[in-house]
N, CA, C and O atoms as a Tinker XYZ file with bonds, in Angstrom:
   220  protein
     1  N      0.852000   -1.172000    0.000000    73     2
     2  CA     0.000000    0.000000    0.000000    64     1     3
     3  C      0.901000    1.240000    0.000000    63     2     4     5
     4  O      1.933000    1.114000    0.659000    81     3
     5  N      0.695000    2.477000   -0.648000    73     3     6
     6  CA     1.481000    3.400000   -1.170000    64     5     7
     7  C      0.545000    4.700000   -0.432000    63     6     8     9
     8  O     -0.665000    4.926000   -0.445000    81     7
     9  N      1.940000    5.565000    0.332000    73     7    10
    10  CA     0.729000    6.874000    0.780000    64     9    11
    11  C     -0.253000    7.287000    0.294000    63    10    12    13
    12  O     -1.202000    7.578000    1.021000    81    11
    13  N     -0.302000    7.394000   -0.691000    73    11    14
    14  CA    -1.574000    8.018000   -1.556000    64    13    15
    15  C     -2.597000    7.380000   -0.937000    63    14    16    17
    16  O     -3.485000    8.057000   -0.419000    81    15
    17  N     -2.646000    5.611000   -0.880000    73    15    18
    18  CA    -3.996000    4.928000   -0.590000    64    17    19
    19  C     -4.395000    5.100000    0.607000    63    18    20    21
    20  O     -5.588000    4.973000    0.883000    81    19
    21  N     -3.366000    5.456000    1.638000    73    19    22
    22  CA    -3.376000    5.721000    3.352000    64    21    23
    23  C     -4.199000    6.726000    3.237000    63    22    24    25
    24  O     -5.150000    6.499000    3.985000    81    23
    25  N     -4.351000    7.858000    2.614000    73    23    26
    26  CA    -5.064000    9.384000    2.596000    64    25    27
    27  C     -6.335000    9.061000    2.682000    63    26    28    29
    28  O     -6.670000    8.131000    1.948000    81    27
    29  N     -7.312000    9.621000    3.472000    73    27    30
    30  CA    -8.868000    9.788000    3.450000    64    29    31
    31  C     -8.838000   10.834000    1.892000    63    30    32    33
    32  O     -7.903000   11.452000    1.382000    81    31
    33  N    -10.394000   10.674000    1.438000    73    31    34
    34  CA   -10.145000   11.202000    0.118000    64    33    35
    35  C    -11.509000   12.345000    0.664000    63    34    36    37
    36  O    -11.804000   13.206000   -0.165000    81    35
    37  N    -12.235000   12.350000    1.891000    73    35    38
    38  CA   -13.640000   12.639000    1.841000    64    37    39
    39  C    -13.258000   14.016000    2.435000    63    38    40    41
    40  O    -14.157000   14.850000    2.328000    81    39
    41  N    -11.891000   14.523000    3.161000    73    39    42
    42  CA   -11.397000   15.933000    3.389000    64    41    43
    43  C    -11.675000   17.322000    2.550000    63    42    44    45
    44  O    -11.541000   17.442000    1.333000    81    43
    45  N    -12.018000   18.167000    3.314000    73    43    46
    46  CA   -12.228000   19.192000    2.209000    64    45    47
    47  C    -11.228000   20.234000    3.060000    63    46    48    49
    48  O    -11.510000   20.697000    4.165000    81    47
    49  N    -10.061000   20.491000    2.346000    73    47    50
    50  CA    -8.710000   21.367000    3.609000    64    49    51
    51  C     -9.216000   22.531000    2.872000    63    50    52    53
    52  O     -9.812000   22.430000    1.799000    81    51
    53  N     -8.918000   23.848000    3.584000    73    51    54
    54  CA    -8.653000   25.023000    2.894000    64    53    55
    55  C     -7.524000   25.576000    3.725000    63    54    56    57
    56  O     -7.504000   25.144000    4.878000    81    55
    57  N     -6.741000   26.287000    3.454000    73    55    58
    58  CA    -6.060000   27.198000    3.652000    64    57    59
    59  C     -6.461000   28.709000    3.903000    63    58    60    61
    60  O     -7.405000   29.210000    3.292000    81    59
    61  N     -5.639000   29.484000    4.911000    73    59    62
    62  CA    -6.549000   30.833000    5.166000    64    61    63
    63  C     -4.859000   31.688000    5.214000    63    62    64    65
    64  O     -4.107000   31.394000    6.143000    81    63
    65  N     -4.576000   32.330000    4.552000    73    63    66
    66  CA    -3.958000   33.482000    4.658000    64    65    67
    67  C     -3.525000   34.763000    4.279000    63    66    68    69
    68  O     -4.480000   35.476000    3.972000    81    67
    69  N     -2.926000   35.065000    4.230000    73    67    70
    70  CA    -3.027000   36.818000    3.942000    64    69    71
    71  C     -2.181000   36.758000    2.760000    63    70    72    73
    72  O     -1.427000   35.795000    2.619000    81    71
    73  N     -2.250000   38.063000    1.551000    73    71    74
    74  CA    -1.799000   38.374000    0.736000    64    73    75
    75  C     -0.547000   39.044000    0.181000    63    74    76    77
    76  O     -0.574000   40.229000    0.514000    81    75
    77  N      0.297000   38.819000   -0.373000    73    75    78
    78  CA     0.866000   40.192000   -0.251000    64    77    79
    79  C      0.738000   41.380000    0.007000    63    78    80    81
    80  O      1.676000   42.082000    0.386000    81    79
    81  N     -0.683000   41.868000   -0.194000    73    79    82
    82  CA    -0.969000   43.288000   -0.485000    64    81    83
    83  C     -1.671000   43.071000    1.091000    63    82    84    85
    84  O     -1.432000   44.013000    1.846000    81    83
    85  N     -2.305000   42.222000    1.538000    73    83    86
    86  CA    -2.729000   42.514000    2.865000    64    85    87
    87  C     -4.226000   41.790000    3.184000    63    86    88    89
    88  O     -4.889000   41.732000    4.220000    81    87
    89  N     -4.474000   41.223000    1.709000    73    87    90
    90  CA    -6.031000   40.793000    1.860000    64    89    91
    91  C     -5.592000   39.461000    2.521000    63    90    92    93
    92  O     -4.450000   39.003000    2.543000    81    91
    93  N     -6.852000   38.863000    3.118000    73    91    94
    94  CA    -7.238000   37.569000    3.524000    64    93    95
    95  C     -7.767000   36.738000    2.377000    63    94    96    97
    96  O     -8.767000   37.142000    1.784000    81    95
    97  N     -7.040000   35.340000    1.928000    73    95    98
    98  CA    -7.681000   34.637000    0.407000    64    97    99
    99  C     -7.800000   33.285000    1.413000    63    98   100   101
   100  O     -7.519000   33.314000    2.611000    81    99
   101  N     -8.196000   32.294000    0.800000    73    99   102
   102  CA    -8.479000   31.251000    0.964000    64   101   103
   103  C     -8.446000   30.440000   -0.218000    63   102   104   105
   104  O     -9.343000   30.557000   -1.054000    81   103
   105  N     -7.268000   29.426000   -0.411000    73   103   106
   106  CA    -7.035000   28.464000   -1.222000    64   105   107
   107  C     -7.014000   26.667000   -0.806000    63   106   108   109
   108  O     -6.896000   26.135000    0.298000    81   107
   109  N     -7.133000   26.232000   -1.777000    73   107   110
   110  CA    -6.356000   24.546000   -1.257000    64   109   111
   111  C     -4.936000   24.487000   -1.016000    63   110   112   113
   112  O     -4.263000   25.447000   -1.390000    81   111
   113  N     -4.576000   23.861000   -0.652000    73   111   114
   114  CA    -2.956000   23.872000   -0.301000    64   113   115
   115  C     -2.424000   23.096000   -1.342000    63   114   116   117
   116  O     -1.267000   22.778000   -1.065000    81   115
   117  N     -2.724000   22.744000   -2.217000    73   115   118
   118  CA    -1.572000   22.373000   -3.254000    64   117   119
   119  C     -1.712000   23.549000   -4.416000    63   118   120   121
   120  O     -1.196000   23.410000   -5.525000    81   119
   121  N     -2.388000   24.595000   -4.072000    73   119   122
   122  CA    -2.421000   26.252000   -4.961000    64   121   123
   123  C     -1.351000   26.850000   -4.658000    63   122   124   125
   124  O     -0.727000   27.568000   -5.439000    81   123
   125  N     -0.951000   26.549000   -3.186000    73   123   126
   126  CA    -0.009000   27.446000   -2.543000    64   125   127
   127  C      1.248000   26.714000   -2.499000    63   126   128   129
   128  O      1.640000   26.305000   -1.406000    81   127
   129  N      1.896000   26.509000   -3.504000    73   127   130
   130  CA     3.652000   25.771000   -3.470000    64   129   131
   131  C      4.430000   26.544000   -3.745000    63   130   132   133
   132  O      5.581000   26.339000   -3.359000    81   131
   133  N      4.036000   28.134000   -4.771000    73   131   134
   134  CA     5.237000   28.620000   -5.255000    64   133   135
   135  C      4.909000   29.940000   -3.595000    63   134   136   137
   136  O      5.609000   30.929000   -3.378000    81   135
   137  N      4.057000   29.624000   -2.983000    73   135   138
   138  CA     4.101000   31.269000   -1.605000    64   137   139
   139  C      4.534000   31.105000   -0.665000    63   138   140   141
   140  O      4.513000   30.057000   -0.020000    81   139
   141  N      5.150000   32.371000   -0.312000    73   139   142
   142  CA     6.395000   31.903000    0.644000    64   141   143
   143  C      5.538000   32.771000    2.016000    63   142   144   145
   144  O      5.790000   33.900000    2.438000    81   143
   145  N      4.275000   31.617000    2.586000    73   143   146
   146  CA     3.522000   31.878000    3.508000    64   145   147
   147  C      4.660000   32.083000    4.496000    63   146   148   149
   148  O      4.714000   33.313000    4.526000    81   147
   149  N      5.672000   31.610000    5.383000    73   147   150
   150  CA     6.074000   31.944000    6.112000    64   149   151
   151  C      6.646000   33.256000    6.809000    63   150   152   153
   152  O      6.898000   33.411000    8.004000    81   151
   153  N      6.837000   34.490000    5.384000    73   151   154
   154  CA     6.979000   35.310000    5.208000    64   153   155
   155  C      5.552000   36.813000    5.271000    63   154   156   157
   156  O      5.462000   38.039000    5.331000    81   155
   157  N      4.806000   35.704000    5.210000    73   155   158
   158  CA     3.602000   36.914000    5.202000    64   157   159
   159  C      3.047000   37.032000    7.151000    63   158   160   161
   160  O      3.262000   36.352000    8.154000    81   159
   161  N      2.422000   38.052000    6.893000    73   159   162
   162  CA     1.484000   38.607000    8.435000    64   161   163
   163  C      0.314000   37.493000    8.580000    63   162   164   165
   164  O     -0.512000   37.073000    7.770000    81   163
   165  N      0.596000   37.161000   10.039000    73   163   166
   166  CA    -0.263000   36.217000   10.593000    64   165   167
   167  C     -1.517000   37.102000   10.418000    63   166   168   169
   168  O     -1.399000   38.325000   10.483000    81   167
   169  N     -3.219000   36.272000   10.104000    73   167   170
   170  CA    -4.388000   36.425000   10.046000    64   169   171
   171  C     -4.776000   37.080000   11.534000    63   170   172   173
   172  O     -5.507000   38.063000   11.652000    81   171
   173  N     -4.157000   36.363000   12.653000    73   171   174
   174  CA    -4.704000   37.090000   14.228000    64   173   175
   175  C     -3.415000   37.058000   14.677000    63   174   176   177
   176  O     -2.619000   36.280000   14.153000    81   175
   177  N     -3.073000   37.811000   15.601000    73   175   178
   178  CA    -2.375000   38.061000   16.701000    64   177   179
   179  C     -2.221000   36.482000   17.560000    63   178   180   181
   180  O     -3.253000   36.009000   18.036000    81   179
   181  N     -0.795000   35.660000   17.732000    73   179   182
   182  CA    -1.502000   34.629000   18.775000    64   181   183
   183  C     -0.961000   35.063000   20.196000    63   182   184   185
   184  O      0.148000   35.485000   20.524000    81   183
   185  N     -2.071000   34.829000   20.911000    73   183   186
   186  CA    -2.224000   35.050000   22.596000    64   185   187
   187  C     -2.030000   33.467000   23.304000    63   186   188   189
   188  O     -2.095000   32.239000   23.244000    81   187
   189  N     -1.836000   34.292000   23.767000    73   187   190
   190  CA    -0.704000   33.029000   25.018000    64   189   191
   191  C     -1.691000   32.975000   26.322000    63   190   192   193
   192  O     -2.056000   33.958000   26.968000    81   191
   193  N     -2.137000   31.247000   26.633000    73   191   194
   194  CA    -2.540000   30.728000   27.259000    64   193   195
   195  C     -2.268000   30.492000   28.203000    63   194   196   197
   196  O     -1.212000   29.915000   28.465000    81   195
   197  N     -3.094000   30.841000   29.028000    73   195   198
   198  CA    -3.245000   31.335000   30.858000    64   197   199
   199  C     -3.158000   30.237000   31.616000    63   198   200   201
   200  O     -3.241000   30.491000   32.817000    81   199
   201  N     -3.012000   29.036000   31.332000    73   199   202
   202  CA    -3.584000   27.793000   32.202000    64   201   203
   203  C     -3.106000   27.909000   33.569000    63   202   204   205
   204  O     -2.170000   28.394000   34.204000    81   203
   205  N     -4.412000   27.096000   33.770000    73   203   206
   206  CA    -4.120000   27.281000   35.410000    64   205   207
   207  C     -5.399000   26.146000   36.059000    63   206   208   209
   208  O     -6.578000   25.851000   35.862000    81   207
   209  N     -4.476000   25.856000   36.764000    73   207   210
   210  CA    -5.544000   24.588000   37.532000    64   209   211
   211  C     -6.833000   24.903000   37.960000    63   210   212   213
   212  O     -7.259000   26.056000   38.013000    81   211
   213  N     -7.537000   23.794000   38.302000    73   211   214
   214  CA    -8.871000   23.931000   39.127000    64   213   215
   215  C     -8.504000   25.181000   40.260000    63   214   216   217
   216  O     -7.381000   25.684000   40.307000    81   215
   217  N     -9.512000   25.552000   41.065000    73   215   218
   218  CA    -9.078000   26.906000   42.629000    64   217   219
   219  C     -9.862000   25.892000   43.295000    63   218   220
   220  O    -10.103000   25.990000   44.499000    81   219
């Protein structure tokens, strides 16, 4: 058996990120091979989690 057959086929992924210019797009992820997402502005701010036990 070859990865391909391991894959669920019934997934519907999208991708969410920002543009060069600044817009928010939404693609499939095999649209996005030549973008160098790592380089662009995160969609939200991430906030850092408070945890904390039961009181």
């Amino acid at each position: 058996m070859n990865e391909q057959e391991c894959l669920p086929t019934d997934i519907d992924v999208r991708v969410h990120y920002r543009s060069a210019a600044g817009r928010t797009l939404v693609h499939e992820p095999g649209l996005l091979r030549d973008i160098p997402l790592e380089e662009r502005a995160p969609l939200s701010e991430p906030h850092a989690y408070r945890g904390g036990g039961p009181s």
